[in-house]
FIDREN-148096 format. One record per residue: x, y, z of N, C-alpha, C in turn; residue in three letters. Coordinates in pm, whole numbers, padded with zeros to 5 digits, always signed. Layout:
BEGIN
XYZXYZXYZala
...
! end
This chain:
BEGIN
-04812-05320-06059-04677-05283-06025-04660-05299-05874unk
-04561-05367-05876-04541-05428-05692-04487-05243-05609unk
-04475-05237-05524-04412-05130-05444-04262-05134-05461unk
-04185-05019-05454-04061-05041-05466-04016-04996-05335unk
-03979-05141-05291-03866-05121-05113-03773-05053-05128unk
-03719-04972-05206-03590-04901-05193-03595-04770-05134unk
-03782-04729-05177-03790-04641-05127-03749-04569-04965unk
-03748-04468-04905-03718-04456-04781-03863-04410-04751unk
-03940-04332-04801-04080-04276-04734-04218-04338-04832unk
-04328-04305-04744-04425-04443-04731-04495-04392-04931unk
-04575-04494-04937-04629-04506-05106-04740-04436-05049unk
-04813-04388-04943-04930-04298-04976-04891-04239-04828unk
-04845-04119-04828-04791-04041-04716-04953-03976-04613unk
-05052-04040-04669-05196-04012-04580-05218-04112-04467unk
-05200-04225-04499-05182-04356-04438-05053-04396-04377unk
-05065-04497-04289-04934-04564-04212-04981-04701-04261unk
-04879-04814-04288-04919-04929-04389-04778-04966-04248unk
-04862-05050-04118-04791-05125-04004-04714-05266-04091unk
-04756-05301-04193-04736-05443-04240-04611-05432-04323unk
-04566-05293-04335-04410-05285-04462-04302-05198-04354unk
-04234-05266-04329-04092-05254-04235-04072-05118-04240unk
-04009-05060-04418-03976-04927-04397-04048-04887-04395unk
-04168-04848-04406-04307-04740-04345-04284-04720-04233unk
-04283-04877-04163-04272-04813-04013-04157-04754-03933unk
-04079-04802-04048-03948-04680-03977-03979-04560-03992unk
-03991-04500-04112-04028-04414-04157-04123-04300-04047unk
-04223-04342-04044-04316-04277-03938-04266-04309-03789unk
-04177-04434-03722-04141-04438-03583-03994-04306-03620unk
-03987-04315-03688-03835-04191-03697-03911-04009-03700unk
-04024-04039-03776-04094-03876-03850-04120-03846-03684unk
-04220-03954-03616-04289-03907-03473-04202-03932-03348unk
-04079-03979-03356-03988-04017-03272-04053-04088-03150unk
-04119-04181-03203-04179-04315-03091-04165-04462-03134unk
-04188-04518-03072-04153-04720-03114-04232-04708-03164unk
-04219-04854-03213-04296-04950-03314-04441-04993-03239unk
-04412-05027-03119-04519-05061-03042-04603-04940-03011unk
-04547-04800-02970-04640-04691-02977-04710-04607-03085unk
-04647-04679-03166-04731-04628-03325-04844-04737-03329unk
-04811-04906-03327-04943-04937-03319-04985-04916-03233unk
-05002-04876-03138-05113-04846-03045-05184-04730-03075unk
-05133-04614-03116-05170-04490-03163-05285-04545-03335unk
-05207-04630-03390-05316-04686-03540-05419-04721-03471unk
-05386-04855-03396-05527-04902-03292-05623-04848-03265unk
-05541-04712-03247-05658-04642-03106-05747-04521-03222unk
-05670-04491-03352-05732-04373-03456-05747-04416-03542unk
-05691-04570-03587-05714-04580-03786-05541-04543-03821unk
-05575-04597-03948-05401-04572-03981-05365-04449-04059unk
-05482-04345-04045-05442-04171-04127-05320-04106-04024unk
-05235-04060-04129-05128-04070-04064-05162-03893-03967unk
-05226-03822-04024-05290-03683-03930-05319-03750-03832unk
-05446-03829-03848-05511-03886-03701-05440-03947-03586unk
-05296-04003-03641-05194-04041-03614-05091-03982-03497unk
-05055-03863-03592-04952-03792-03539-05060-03721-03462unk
-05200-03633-03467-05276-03546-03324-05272-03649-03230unk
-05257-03762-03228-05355-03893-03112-05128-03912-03050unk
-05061-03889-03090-04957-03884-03046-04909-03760-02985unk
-04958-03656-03028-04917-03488-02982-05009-03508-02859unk
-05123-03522-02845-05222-03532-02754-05231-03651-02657unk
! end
């Protein structure tokens, strides 16, 4: 079963999935930062979206 894009929030809310448009809205809207500072934040922790959002609070 393919993913359904209609959705607004991500198919496994543990993870950030940089490669599907609305995910990354999704999480650049949840953490209120760009596109470019979310990947850098995946880069720098892995794409768990906890490891995510502490490596952004911090």
């Amino acid at each position: 079963m393919s993913d359904d894009k209609t959705l607004r929030g991500p198919q496994d809310s543990s993870r950030i999935a940089m490669g599907d448009d609305y995910e990354v809205q999704y999480w650049t809207d949840k953490f209120g930062v760009s596109r470019e500072r979310l990947q850098q934040a995946v880069d720098a922790v892995g794409n768990g979206a906890d490891a995510v959002e502490a490596h952004l609070k911090g």
